[in-house]
MIVEX-226838 format. One line per 5 residues: for each residue x, y, z of C-alpha. Coordinates in pm, whole numbers, m for minus. Layout:
! MIVEX-226838
X/Y/Z  ... .
//
This chain:
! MIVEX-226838
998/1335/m674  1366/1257/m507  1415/1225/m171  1553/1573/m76  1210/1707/m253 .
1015/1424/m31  1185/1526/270  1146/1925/225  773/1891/130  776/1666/461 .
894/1933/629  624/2229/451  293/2023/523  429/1964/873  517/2359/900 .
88/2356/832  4/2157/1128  m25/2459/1407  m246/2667/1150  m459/2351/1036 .
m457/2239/1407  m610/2571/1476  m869/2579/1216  m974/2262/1336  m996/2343/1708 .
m1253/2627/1581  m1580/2425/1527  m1481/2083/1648  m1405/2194/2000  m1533/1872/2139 .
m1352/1666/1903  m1261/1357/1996  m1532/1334/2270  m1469/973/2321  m1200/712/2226 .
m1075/673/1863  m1133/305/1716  m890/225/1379  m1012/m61/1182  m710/m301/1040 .
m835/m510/816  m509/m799/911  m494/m972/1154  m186/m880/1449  156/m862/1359 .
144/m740/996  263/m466/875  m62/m215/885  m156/m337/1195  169/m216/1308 .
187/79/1197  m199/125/1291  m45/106/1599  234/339/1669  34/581/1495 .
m301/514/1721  m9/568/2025  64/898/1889  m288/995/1848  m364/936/2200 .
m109/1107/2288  m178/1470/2122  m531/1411/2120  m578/1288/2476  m789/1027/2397 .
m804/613/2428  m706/443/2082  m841/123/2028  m678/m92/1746  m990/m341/1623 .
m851/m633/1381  m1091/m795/1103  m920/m996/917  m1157/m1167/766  m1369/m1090/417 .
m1093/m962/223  m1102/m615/416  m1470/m624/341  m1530/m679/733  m1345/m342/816 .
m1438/m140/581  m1780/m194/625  m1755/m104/979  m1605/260/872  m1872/321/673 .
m2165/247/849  m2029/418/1171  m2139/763/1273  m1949/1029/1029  m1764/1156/1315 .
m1413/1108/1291  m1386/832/1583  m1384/552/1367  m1067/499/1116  m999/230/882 .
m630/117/770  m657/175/383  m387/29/141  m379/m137/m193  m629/m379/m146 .
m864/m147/m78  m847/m7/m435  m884/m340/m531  m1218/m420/m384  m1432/m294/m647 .
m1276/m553/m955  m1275/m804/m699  m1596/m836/m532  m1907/m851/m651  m2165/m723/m387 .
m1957/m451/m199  m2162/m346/63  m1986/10/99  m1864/241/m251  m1528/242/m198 .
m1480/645/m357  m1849/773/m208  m1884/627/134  m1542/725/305  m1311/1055/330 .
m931/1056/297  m722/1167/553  m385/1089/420  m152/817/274  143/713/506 .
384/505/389  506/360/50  734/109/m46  805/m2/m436  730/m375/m546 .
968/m564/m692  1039/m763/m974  1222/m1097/m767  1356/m1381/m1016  1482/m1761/m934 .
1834/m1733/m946  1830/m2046/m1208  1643/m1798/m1442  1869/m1682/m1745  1832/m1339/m1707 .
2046/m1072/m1529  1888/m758/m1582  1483/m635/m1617  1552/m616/m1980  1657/m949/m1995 .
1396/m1096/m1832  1129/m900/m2045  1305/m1026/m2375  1298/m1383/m2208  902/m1340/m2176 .
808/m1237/m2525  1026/m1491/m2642  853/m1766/m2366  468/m1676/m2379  251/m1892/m2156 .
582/m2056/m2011  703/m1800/m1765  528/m1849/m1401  475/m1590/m1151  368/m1650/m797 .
118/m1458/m576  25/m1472/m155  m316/m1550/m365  m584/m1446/m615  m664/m1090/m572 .
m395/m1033/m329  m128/m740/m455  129/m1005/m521  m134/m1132/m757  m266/m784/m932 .
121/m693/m970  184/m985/m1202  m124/m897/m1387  m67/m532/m1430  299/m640/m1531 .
125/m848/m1832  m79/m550/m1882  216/m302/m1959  437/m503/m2113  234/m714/m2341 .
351/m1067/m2186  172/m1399/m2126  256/m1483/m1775  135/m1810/m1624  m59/m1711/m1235 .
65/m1981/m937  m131/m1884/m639  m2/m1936/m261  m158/m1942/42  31/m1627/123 .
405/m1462/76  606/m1676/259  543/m1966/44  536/m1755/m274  940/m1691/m177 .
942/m2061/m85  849/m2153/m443  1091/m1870/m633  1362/m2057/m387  1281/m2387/m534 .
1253/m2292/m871  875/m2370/m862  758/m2035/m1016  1037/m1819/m1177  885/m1445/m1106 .
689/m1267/m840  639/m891/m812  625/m823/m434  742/m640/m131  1139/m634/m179 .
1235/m646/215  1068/m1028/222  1340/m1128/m2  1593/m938/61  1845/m1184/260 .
1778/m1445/m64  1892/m1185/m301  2225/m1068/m92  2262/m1472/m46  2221/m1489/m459 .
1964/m1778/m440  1731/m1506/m548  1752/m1205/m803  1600/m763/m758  1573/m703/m1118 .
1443/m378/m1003  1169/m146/m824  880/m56/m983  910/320/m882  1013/602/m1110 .
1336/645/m895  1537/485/m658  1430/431/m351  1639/580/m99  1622/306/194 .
1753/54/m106  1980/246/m368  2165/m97/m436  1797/m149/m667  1747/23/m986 .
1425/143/m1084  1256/m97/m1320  1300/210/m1588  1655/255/m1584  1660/m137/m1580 .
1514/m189/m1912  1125/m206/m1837  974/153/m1888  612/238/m1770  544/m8/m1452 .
500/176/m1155  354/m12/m833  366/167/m518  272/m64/m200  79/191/3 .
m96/228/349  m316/572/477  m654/626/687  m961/721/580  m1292/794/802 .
m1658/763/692  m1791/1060/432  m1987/1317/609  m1732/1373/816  m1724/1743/899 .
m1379/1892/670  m1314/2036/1042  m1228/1728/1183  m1082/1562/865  m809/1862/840 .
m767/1830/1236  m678/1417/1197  m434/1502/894  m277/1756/1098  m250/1499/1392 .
m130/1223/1145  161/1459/1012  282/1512/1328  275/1147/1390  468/1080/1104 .
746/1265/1199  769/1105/1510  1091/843/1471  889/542/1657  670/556/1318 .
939/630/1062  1162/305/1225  856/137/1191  806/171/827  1116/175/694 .
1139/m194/845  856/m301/565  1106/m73/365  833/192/353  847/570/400 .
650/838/496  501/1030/190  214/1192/339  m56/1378/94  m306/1652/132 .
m688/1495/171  m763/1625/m137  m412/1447/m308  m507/1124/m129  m844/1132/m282 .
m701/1171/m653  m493/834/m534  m739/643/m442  m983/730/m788  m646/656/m963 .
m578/346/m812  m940/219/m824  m967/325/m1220  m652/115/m1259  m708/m224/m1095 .
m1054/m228/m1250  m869/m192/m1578  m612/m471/m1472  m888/m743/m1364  m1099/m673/m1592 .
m779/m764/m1851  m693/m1055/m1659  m1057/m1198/m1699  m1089/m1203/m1324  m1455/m1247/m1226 .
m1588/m1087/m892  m1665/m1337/m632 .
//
């Protein structure tokens, strides 16, 4: 989907809100009774919490209720999302979903929530492509190059992650996946000193958000090969998509969206999507993103849904590839 077909389906879901705020006034009257709580499962400052919180400012504002923003960073999400879905299946209680979320179930052994059964989509947010950032020093100048450079190199090639498990981490992995290469994992303790190593030339690849690096690459100390999206992405056209680029089939969308606990009466889930399309429109939350170099491309609860089965179907493929055991 381009951007003019983004934008005009934008504008038809949000041409839904006065009849699906309608439905959802009949039957859930009382709705919200009391204030809203969103679960961010970061800690302050980060991008979802952010975003958690011009949206929650929005809410309050249509819905007329308090919005409390409650950080857990801890327990790889686990923490959060375990609030969510042990709280009352009202619609009060949010949690921040994005790609780690997915990840969960490949990841951690004991889960003490289902990640598909115990919760109910609302809607995905924002998106921003990875990308595929090189060390400068690298030989390569294009995707293609770098993927003939690989299956040439295997087991000498490094990639760095924010971590095991992290997305940084899973992108590298899913990259090995695709394009049948043997990459060799450097974890960080986090992003900033994953682009701290490409800059030194201690790892020579890392698949990750492509705003962090941005100044590097217009510097030249670092290389965008490409984005991982099926076209390009309209807040960076200078990028080409990893397909025109020379690497066909790898797709990774970074991706944030709400979701409340299951049960929740379809009334109240259709009256929160309504709210959250109007809230995307609102140019406080599309500033917001686009300064992680996200986007709003909002879904349907049923279209979110099909995401998140998608995206937990593929990461258990990818760690269970990678030989990653659950902790």
């Amino acid at each position: 989907m381009n951007f003019r077909d983004a934008r005009r389906r934008l504008a038809i879901l949000a041409s839904t809100v006065p009849m699906l705020a309608g439905a959802a006034a009949h039957g859930a009257e009382a709705f919200p009774s009391r204030p809203l709580r969103i679960l961010v499962a970061a800690a302050p400052g980060g991008g979802n919490d952010t975003i958690a919180r011009i949206v929650g400012a929005r809410l309050a504002e249509s819905l007329g209720q308090q919005v409390v923003i409650d950080n857990r960073p801890s327990g790889g999400g686990v923490i959060a999302g375990e609030i969510v879905a042990r709280s009352a299946p009202d619609g009060h209680t949010l949690l921040v979903a994005a790609s780690a979320f997915t990840a969960a179930p490949g990841l951690i052994k004991k889960l003490p929530y289902d990640t598909l059964r115990d919760f109910a989509p609302i809607t995905r947010l924002g998106v921003v492509p990875a990308a595929l950032i090189v060390s400068a020093p690298l030989p390569v100048k294009t995707a293609k190059d770098f993927l003939a450079l690989a299956r040439a190199k295997p087991g000498q090639i490094t990639f760095g992650s924010a971590g095991v498990g992290t997305g940084s981490h899973l992108g590298g992995e899913l990259f090995k996946l695709t394009q049948g290469v043997d990459l060799i994992h450097v974890p960080y303790k986090g992003s900033a000193l994953v682009t701290t190593a490409l800059l030194s030339g201690e790892v020579m690849v890392a698949i990750t958000n492509p705003l962090s690096s941005r100044p590097h690459v217009k510097s030249g100390r670092l290389r965008n090969l490409g984005l991982a999206h099926p076209e390009r992405w309209p807040l960076m056209p200078e990028y080409p998509t990893l397909a025109e680029a020379g690497i066909p089939g790898f797709e990774m969308p970074l991706w944030n969206g709400f979701v409340v606990r299951a049960g929740t009466p379809a009334v109240i889930v259709n009256r929160l999507h309504a709210e959250m399309l109007k809230a995307a429109m609102h140019p406080d939350v599309v500033s917001n993103l686009a300064k992680d170099g996200s986007r709003p491309m909002l879904q349907s609860p049923e279209q979110f849904g099909a995401i998140l089965r998608l995206e937990v179907e593929k990461w258990l493929k990818v760690t269970k590839a990678a030989g990653i055991e659950p902790q």
